[in-house]
C-alpha positions as CSV (number, residue, x, y, z in Angstrom):
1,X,73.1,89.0,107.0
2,X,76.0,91.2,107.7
3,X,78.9,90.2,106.7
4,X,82.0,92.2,108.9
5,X,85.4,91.7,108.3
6,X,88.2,89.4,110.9
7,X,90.7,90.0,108.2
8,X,92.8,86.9,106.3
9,X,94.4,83.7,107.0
10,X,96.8,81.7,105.4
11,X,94.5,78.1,105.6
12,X,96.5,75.0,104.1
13,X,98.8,77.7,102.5
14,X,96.6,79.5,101.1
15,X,94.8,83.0,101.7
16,X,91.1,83.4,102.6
17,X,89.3,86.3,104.1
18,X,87.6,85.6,107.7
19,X,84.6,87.1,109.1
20,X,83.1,87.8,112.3
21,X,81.1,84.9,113.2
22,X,83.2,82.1,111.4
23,X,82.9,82.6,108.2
24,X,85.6,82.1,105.7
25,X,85.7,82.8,102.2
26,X,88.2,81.5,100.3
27,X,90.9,83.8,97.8
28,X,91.6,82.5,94.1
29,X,94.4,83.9,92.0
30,X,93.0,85.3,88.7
31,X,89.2,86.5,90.2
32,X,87.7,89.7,90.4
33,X,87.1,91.2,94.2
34,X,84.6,94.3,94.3
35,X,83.4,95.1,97.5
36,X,82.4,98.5,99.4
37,X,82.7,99.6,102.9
38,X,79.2,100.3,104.7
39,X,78.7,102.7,108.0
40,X,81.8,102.6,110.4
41,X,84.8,100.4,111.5
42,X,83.7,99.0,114.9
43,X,86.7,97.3,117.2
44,X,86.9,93.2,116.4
45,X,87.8,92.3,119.9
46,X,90.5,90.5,121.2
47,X,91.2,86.7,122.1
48,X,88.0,85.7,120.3
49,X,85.8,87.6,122.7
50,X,83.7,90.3,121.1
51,X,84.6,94.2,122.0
52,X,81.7,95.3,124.7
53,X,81.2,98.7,123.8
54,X,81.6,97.8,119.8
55,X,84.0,100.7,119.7
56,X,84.8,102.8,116.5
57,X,88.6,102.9,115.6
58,X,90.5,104.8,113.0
59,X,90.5,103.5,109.6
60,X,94.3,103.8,109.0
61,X,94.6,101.8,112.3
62,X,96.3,98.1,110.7
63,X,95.3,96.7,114.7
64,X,91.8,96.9,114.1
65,X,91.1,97.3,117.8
66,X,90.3,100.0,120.5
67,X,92.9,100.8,123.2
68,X,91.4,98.1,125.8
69,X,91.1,95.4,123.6
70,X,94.6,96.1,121.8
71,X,95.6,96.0,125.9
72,X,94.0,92.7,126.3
73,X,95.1,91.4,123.4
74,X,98.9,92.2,123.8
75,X,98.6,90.6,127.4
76,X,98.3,87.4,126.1
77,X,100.8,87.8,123.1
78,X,104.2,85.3,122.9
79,X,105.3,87.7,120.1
80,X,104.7,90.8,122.6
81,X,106.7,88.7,125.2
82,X,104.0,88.6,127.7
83,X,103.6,84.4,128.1
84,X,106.0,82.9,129.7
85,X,104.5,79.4,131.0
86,X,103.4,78.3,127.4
87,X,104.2,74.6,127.8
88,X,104.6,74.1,123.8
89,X,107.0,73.2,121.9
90,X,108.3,76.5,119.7
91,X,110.6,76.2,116.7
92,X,113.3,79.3,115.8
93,X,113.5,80.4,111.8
94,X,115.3,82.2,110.0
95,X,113.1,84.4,107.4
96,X,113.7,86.0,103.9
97,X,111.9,88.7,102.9
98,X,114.2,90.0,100.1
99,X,117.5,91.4,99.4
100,X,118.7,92.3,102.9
101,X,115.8,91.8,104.3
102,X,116.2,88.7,106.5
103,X,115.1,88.2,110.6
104,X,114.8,86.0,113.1
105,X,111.9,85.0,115.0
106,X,109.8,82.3,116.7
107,X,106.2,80.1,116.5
108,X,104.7,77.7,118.2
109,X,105.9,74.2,116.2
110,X,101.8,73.4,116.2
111,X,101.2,76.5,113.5
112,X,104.0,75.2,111.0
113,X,104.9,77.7,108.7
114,X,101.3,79.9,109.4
115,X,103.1,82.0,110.9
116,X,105.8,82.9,107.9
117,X,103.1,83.1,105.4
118,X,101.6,85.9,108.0
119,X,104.3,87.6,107.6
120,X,105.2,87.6,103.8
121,X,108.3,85.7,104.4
122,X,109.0,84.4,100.5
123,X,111.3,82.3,102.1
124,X,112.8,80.7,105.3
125,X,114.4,77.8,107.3
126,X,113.9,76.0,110.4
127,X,116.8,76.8,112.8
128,X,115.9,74.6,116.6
129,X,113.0,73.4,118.2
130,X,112.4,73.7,122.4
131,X,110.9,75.4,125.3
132,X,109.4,78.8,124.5
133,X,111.8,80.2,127.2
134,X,114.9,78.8,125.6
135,X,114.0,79.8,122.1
136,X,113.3,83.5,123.0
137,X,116.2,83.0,124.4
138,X,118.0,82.3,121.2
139,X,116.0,84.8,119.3
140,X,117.4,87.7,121.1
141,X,120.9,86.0,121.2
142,X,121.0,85.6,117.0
143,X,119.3,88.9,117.1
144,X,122.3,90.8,118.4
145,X,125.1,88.2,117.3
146,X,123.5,88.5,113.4
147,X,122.6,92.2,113.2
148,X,119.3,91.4,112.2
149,X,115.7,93.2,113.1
150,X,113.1,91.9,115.5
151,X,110.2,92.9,112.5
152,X,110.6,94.6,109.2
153,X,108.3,96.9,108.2
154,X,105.5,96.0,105.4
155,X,106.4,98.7,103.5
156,X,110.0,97.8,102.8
157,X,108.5,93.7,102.0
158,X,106.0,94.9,99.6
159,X,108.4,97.3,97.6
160,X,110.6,94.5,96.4
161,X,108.1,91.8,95.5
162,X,108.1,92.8,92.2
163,X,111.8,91.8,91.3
164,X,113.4,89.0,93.3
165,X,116.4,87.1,93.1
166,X,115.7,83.6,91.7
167,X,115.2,80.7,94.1
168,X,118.6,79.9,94.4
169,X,119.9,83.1,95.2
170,X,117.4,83.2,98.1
171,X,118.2,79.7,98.9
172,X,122.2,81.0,99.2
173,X,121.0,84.0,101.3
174,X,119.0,81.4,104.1
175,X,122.2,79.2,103.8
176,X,124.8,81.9,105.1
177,X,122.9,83.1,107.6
178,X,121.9,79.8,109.0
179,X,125.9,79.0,109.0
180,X,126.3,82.2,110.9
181,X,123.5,81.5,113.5
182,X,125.1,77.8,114.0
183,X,128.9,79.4,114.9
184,X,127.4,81.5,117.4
185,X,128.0,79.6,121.0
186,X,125.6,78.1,123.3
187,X,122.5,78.4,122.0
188,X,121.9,74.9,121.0
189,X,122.8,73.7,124.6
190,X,118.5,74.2,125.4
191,X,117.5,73.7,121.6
192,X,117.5,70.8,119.4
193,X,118.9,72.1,116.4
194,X,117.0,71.6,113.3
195,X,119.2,71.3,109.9
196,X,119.2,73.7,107.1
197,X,116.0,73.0,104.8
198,X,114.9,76.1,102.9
199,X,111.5,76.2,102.1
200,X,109.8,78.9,99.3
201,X,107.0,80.6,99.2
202,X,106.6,82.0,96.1
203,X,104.3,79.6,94.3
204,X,102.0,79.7,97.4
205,X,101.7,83.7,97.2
206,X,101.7,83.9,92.9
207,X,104.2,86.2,93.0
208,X,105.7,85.5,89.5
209,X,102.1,87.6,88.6
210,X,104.4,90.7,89.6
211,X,106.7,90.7,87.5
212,X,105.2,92.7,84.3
213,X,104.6,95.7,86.7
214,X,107.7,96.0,88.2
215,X,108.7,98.7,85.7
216,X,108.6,102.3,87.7
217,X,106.8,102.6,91.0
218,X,107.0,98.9,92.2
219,X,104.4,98.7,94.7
220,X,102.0,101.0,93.0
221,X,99.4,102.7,94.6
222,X,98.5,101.7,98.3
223,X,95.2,101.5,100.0
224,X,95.8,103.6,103.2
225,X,92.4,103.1,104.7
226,X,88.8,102.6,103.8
227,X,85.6,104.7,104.1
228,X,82.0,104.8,104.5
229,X,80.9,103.9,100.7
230,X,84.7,103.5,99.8
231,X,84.8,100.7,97.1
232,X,88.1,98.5,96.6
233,X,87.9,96.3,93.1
234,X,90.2,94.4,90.8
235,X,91.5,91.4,89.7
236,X,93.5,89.3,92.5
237,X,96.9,89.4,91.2
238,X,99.6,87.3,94.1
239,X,99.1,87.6,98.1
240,X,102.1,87.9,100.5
241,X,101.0,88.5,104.2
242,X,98.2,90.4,104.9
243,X,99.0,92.7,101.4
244,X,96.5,91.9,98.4
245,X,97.8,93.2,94.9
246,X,95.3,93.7,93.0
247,X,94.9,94.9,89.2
248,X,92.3,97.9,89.6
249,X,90.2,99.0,86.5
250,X,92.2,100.7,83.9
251,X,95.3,97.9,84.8
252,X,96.1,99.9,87.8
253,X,98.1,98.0,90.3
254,X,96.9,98.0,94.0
255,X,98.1,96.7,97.4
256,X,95.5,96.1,99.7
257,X,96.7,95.8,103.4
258,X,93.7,93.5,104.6
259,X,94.6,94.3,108.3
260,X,92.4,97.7,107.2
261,X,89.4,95.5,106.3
262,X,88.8,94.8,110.3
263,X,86.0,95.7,111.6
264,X,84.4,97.0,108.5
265,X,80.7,95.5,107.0
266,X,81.4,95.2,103.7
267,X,79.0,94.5,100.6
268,X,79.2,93.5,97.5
269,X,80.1,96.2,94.5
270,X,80.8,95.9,90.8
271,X,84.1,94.3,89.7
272,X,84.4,97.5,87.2
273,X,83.4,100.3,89.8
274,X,86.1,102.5,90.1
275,X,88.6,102.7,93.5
276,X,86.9,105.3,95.5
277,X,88.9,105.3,98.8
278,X,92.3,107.0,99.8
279,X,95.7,105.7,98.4
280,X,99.2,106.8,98.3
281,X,102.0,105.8,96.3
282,X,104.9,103.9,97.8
283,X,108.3,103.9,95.7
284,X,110.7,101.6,96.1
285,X,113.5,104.2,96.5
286,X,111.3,105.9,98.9
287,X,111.3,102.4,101.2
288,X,114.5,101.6,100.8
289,X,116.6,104.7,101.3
């Protein structure tokens, strides 16, 4: 049986990897993960439909997918702003990601916070529920009027994980911007608004397991892609988004980006093999200035 990866999901707030064909297998806190990439990286699809011509794509590629599937796929994305007739309801947040780190965005109100933990948001708020029209309306509206991105990159999220602000420092943060988003005028006339409730993530992504390697560089060493016979292996430290960290042999820290894992067959390996694929080293200086 092969088993191919579809990447992770956050199921009942917690992470598990997916494979092609259904398959889930659930991620504990505290176990070892070996595993070792076999042959090449073939495209996953898009929309659940399999890719016809099973194409090969780069392994540094976080999509996952060949240029006509990524097209497909895209087509049919609210994120990408490409729906306009979904008749669901959608809910607006506001998202904490760390120190200055903090967007605004939109879900469907069916996926409750699926989306947030897809995104390593370590915390967030609820902000107005509505049409999807009238909340991408108000996205782009608290975008401008707040100063704040449309998506942060991974890179910056991951290299301050290590050392957060306690809860209620990030509860303060989520307060003061939601009082900022509520002065700005008219958006609530199409929204209901939803009141200030800030929920954590934390506990859910074990990120207190950080802390003791937050000394010097604060990510550690990154996974940039995998390879034919590439092993990954260590012990599964916290989870935030699609990012792993992982306590390689010889107590090396590692952050697996599991959007790489797409497409690849992998097998099982030893849980002391050493890491065999390419990393690089991300600094937290380096990410944030």
């Amino acid at each position: 049986m092969v088993w191919r990866s579809a990447g992770i999901s956050w199921r009942g707030g917690a992470p598990s990897l997916r494979w092609e064909g259904g398959r889930v297998s659930s991620l504990a806190y505290g176990r070892d993960i070996a595993f070792r990439a076999v042959g090449e990286r073939r495209c996953g699809g898009a929309r659940g439909n399999p890719c016809p011509l099973r194409a090969v794509v780069p392994g540094r590629a976080t999509g996952g997918r060949c240029a006509e599937c990524a097209r497909l796929d895209r087509a049919h994305s609210v994120a990408a702003d490409t729906v306009a007739d979904d008749p669901r309801p959608y809910r607006v947040y506001l998202a904490w990601f760390g120190p200055g780190l903090l967007k605004v965005g939109i879900t469907a109100e069916e996926r409750g916070d699926a989306r947030l933990l897809e995104q390593g948001a370590v915390a967030f708020s609820w902000l107005g529920r509505g049409p999807l029209m009238a909340a991408r309306r108000t996205e782009e509206v608290l975008r401008h009027a707040l100063a704040v991105p449309d998506r942060i990159p991974y890179a910056r999220k991951r290299a301050v994980r290590h050392a957060l602000p306690p809860a209620a420092e990030r509860e303060r943060a989520l307060a003061e911007l939601y009082g900022r988003a509520a002065g700005v005028p008219a958006w609530a006339e199409t929204l209901e608004a939803l009141p200030c409730r800030v929920h954590d993530h934390a506990a859910a992504f074990r990120l207190d397991a950080l802390v003791p390697y937050a000394a010097g560089p604060v990510a550690g060493h990154v996974v940039t892609e995998l390879v034919d016979g590439g092993v990954v292996a260590g012990r599964l430290l916290a989870a935030a988004g699609p990012d792993l960290h992982l306590l390689a042999p010889g107590r090396r820290p590692l952050v697996l980006d599991t959007r790489l894992l797409t497409g690849w067959e992998l097998v099982s390996a030893a849980p002391d093999e050493p890491v065999s694929v390419p990393l690089t080293r991300e600094d937290l200086q380096d990410q944030l200035f």
